[in-house]
N, C-alpha and C positions, 0 to 999 in steps of 0.2 A: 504494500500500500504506500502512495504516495506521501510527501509530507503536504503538500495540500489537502490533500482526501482525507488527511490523518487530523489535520488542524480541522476542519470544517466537522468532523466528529466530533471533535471536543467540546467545539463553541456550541455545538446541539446540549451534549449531556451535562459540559461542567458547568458549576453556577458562574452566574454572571460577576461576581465577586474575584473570580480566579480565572482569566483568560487564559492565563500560560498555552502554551503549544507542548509537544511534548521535546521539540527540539531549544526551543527558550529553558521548560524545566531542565534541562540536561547541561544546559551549559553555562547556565545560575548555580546549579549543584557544583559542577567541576570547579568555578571560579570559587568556591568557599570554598574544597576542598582543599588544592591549592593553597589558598591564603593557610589550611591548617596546616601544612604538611612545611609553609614559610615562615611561620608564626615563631618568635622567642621566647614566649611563654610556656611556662612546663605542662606537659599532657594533660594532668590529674586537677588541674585550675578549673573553676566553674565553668568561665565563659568558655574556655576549651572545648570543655564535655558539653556543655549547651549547643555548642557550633556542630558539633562533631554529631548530636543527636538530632539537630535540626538537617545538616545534609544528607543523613545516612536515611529520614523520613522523606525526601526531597529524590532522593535515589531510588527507593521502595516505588514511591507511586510510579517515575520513569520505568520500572521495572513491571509494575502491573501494565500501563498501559503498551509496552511491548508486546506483554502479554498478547494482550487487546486484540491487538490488530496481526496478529501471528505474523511478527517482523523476519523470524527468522526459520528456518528448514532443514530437515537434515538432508533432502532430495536435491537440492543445489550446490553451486560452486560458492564459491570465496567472491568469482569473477562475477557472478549474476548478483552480488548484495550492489545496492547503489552507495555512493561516497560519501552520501547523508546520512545511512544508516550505519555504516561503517561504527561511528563511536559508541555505540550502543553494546557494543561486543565485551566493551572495558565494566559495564555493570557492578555484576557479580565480584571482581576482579576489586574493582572502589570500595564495595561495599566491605569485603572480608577486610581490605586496609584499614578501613575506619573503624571496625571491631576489635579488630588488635588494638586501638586506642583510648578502648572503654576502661572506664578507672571507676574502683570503689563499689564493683559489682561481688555480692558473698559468694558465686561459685563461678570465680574462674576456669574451671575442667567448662563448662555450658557455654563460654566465650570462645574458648581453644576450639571446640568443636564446629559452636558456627563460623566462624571465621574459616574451619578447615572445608566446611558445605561450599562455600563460597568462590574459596580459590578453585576446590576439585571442578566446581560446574562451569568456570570460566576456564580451564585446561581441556575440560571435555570438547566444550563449546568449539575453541579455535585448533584442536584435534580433530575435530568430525571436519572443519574446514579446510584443514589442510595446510594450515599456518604454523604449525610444529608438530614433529612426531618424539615428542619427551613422554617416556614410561610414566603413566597418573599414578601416582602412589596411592593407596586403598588407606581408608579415612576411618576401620575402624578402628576399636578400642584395643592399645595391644598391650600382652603384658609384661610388664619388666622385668619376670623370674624368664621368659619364655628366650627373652633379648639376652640376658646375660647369659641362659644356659647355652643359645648358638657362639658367644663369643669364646665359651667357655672350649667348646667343639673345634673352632679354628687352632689351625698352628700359628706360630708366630710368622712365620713367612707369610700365611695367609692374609692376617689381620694387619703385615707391613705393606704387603703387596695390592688391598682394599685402600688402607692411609693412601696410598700415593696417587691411587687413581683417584678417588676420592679431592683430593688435593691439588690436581691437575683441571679437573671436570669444573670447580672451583675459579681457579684462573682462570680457567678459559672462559668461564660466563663472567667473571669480572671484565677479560678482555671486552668482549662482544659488549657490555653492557656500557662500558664507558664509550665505546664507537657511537650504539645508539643514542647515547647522550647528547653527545659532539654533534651528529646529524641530526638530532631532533632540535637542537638548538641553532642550527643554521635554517630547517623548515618551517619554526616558530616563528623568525624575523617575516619570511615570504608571504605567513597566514597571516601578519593586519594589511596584504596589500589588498586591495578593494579588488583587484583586477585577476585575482589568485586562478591560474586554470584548474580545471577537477581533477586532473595529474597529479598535479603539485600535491593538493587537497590530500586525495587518496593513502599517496605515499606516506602526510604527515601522521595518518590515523595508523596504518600498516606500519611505521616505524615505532609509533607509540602501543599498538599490539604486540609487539615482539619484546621493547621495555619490560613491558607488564609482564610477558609471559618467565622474563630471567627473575625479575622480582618475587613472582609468584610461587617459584619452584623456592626459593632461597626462603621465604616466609614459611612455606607448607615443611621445611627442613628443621624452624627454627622452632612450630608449632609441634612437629613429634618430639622433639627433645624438651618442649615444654611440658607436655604431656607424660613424656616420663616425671621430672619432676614431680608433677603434681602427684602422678599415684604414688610414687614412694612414700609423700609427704602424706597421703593418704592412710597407707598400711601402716606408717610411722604413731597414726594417731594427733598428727599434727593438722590444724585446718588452713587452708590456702589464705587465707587473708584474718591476719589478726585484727587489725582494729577494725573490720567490719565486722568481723563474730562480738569484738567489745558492746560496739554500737549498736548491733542487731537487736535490741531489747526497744531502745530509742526510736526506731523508726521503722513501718511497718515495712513486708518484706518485698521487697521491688516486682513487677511482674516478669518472668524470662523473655529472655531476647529469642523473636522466632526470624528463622531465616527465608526471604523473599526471594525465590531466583525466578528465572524467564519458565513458564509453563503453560499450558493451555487448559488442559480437562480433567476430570477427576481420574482420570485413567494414568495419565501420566506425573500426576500427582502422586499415586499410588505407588508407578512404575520406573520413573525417573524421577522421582521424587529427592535426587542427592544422597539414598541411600541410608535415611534416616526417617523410618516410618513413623518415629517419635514427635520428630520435630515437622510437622505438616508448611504445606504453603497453600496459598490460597487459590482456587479456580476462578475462571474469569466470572461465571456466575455470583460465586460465594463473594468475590471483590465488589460485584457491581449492586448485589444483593444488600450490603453493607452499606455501601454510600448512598444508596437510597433510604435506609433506616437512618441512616447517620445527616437526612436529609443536606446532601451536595449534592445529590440529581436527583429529579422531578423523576416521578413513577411514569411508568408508560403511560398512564389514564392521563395524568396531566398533559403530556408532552404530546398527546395525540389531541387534547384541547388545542393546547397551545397553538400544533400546525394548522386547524380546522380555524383560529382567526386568523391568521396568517392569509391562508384562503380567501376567505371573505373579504377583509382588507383589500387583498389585491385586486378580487369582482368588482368590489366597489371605484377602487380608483378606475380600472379600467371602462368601469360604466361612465364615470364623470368626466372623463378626458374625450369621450365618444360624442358625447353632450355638447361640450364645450365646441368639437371639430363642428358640429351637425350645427352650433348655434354660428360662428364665422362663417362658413360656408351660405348659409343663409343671408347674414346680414352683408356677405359681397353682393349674391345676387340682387337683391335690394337695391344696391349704390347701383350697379351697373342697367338696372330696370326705370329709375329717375334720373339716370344722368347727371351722376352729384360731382357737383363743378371738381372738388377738393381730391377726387377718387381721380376724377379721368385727368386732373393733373399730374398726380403721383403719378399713371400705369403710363403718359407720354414720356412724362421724366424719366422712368424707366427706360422706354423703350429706346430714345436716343439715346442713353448710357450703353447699351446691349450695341447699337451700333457702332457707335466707339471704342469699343471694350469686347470685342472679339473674346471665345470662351480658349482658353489657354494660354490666351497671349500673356499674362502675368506671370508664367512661368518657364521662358523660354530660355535663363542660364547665360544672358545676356550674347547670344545669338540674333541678328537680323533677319 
């Protein structure tokens, strides 16, 4: 679906309150973003986490309304997405970023995980594409007797011989990642020229997908080792966040964070659902179902009023403009039926202007 055919849906459903398009909401989201990821203020700062939950709500809706309009396929190319919808890929990929930022939440292990939902559906996502063939590491819960007894299994050669590639694979996506830096920062000058061709466009988004995707593997690496952590600290008897278990008496218990990725139907909710039947996302139904309780869009009874004056309105003007022709029409014939001095001046004036005034000669490109 077009972004025009996409914008003229919105202005039907959303309230008149909130125009956004959904390419406006996505690149209002980004620009906060940004400014957090620029910011020199520490994480765990209110306005921080206020920013940080206002874009990550700001991202959610962009993500429903993907949804929406089934933006994307697994039946296509990379080459058949258009370079408008292109940025849309990074979703997922923003969202799990801005989760790893969440501070002051009582069970961190429920942050690690959706953050892990997030990146895996954005790896999936630009794998079914064709934009990288990186092995998606499996997101479920593992356990720390199971990790140490394989370590335990290696020889030393082995587990020297693991370091090094390990350590290499490292590099080299340091290398590659400061390249796309370098060239993202040469493409970013070219994006405020007004004049930018869809080439240029394309590239900046495909260079900024592949960023994401070096980032994403280095997060999802950084989240299993936090995840260890945490169960140890678990079986330890220890709880992941002290002064929230302090405070947990004082303040009633926050709701969990559920994670929103790109989906269509309850089917695939079920079935590509990020592999966490626990933590649901929502159907386009169930979303739209919502902001109609949640009254931001009119029920169909209404909205099917609403077009029926719409209708009407426009019968009527066109009756009156008909009126209007049918009463001029008339009052010429009139003038030209009594020979009204002021009329047959005006239609001679005319007429020797017409003969003066040849029909194109005004635009001959100073030609004789």
């Amino acid at each position: 679906m077009s972004e025009k055919s996409l914008s003229k849906s919105l202005r039907v459903e959303k309230d008149e309150k909130d125009p956004a398009t959904l390419s406006e909401l996505f690149d209002n989201a980004f620009e906060l973003f940004n400014g957090i990821n620029k910011t020199q203020e520490p994480t765990n700062s209110p306005k921080v986490q206020s920013d940080i939950r206002r874009t990550m709500s700001m991202f959610e809706d962009a993500t429903r309304l993907v949804s929406i309009v089934d933006m994307f396929s697994d039946n296509e190319s990379f080459e058949e997405v258009s370079t408008e919808n292109v940025k849309y890929f990074l979703l997922p990929a923003l969202l799990g970023t801005l989760t790893t930022k969440i501070c002051g939440n009582d069970d961190r292990m429920h942050i690690v995980k959706v953050a892990e939902i997030y990146f895996v559906d954005f790896l999936k996502r630009v794998k079914v594409y064709g934009l990288t063939d990186v092995e998606i590491p499996e997101i479920n819960s593992t356990d720390g007797k199971d990790e140490a007894g394989d370590n335990q299994n290696k020889s030393n050669k082995e587990t020297i011989t693991e370091m090094v590639c390990r350590r290499n694979t490292k590099l080299q996506r340091y290398k590659e990642q400061k390249d796309l830096e370098s060239r993202l920062d040469i493409l970013k000058k070219n994006l405020d020229n007004p004049n930018i061709d869809d080439e240029t466009k394309r590239e900046y988004f495909v260079t900024l997908l592949k960023l994401y995707i070096i980032q994403t593997i280095e997060e999802l690496n950084s989240l299993a080792a936090e995840k260890t952590i945490l169960e140890h600290m678990k079986r330890m008897g220890r709880p992941h966040n002290l002064p929230s278990q302090m405070s947990q008496k004082q303040k009633p218990p926050t709701p969990k964070l559920q994670p929103i990725i790109i989906t269509r139907d309850e089917l695939q909710k079920q079935v590509y659902g990020a592999g966490y039947p626990s933590l649901p996302v929502l159907t386009v139904q169930e979303f739209y179902d919502q902001r109609v309780k949640d009254g931001d869009w009119p029920d169909p009874s209404q909205r099917n009023q609403m077009n029926s004056r719409c209708l009407q309105n426009m019968a009527s003007s066109d009756k009156s403009s008909n009126e209007q022709e049918d009463t001029e029409a008339a009052e010429k014939e009139e003038k030209i039926e009594r020979d009204d001095p002021e009329f047959l001046t005006q239609t001679r004036a005319m007429d020797e202007y017409k003969d003066t005034h040849r029909r194109g000669w005004g635009n001959r490109a100073n030609r004789s």
